[in-house]
Backbone as numpy.savetxt, mean C-alpha at the origin, in Angstrom:
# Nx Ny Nz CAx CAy CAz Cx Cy Cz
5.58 -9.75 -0.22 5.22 -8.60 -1.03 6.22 -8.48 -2.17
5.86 -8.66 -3.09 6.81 -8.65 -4.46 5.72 -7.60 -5.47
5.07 -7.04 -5.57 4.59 -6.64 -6.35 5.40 -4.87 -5.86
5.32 -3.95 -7.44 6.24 -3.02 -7.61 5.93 -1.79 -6.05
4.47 -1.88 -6.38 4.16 -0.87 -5.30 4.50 -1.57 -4.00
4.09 -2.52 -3.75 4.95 -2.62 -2.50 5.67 -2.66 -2.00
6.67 -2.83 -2.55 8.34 -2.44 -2.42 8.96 -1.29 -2.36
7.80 -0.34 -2.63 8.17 0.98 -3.03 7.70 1.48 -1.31
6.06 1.05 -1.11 6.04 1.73 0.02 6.68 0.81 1.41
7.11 -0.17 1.20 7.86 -1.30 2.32 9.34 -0.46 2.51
10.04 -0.10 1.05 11.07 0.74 1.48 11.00 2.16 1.58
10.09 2.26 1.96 9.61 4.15 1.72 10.72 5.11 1.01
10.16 4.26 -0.76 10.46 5.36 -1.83 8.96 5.73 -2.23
8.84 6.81 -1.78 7.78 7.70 -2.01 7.76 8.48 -2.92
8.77 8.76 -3.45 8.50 9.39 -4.85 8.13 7.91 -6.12
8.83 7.05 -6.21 8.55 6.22 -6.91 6.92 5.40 -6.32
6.71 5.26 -5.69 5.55 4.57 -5.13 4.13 6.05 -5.95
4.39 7.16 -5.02 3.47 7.72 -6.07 3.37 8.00 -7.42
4.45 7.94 -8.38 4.38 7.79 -9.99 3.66 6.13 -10.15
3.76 5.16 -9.43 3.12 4.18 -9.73 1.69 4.74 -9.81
0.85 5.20 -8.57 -0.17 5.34 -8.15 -0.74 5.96 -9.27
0.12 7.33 -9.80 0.12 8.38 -10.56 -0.78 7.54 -12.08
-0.21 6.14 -12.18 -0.06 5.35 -13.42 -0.92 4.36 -13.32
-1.65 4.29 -12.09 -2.60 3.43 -12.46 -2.63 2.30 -10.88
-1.43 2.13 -10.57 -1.48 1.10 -9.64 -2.27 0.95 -8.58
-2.92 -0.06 -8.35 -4.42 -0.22 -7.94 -3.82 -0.55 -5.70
-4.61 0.73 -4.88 -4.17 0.39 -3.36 -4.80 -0.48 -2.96
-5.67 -0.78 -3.57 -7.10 -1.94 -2.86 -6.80 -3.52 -3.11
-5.24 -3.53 -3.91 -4.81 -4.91 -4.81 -5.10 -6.09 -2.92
-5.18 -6.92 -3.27 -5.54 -7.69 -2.81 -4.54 -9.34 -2.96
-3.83 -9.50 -1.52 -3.01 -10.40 -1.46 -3.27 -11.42 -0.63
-2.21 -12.64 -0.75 -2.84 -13.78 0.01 -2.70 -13.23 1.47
-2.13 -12.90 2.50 -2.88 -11.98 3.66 -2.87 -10.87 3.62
-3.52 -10.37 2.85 -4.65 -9.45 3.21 -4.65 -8.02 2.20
-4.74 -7.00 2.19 -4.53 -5.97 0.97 -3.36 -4.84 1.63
-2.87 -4.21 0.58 -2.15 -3.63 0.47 -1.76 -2.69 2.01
-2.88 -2.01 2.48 -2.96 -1.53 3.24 -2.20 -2.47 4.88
-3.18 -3.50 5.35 -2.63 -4.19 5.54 -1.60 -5.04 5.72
-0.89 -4.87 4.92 1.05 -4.93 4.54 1.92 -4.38 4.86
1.64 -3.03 5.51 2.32 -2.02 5.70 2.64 -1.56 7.21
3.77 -1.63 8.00 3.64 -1.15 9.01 3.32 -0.30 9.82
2.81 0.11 10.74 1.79 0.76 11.58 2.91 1.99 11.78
4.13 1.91 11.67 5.14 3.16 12.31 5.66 3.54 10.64
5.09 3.47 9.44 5.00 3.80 7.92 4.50 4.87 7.75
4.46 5.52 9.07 3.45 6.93 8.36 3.18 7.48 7.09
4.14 7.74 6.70 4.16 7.92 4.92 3.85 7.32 3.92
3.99 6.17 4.08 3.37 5.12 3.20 1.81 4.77 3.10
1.09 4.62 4.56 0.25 4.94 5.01 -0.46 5.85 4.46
-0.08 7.55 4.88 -0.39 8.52 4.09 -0.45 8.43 2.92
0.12 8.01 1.88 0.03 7.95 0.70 -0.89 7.34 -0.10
-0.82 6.11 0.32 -2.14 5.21 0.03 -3.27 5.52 0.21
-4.03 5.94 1.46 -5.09 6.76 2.18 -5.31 8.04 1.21
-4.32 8.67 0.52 -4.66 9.89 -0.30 -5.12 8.91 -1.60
-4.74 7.95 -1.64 -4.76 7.41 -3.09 -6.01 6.52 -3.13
-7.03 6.47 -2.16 -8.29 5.75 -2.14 -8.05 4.51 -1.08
-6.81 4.05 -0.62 -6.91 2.64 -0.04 -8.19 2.68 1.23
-8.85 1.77 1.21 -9.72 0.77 1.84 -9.37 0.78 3.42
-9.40 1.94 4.25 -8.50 1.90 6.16 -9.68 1.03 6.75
-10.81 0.40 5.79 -11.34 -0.63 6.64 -11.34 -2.25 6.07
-10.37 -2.04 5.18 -9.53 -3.79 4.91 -9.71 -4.65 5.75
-9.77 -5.81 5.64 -9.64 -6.77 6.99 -7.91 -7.65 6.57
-7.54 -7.85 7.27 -5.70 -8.37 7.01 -6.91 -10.02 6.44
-6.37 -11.51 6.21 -6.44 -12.79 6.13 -7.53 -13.52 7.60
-6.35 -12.70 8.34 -6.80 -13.11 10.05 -8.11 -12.01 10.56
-8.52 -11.21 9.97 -9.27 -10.54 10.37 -8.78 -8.94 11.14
C-alpha cells in the first residue's frame, strides 16, 4: 500500500485520511489484492468507519476472494 490514502488509514491518521476523501480520493481505488477496503485491518475500526461513511464497496472481494 503506497498510495496517500492508505497510509493514512494503515496508520490511523484520520484527520489527514479524511481531508484526502474531503478532496476527492477515490475508497473503491482498486489494487493488485484487492480494494482499499480490503487492505485494512479488521481491528481498524476507524479506518473502516471512515471509508464506509465515504461510499467504500463492504462487498469488495480481496484478489483471493
Amino acid at each position: 500500500m503506497t498510495e496517500p490514502l492508505s497510509l493514512c488509514l494503515e496508520s490511523n491518521h484520520l484527520e489527514c485520511a479524511s481531508l484526502l476523501l474531503q478532496c476527492g480520493a477515490d475508497v473503491n481505488q482498486q489494487y493488485f489484492l484487492g480494494y482499499e477496503i480490503n487492505l485494512l485491518s479488521f481491528e481498524n475500526h476507524n479506518s473502516l468507519e471512515l471509508i464506509l461513511k465515504h461510499g467504500a464497496n463492504p462487498d469488495a472481494l480481496s484478489r483471493s476472494g
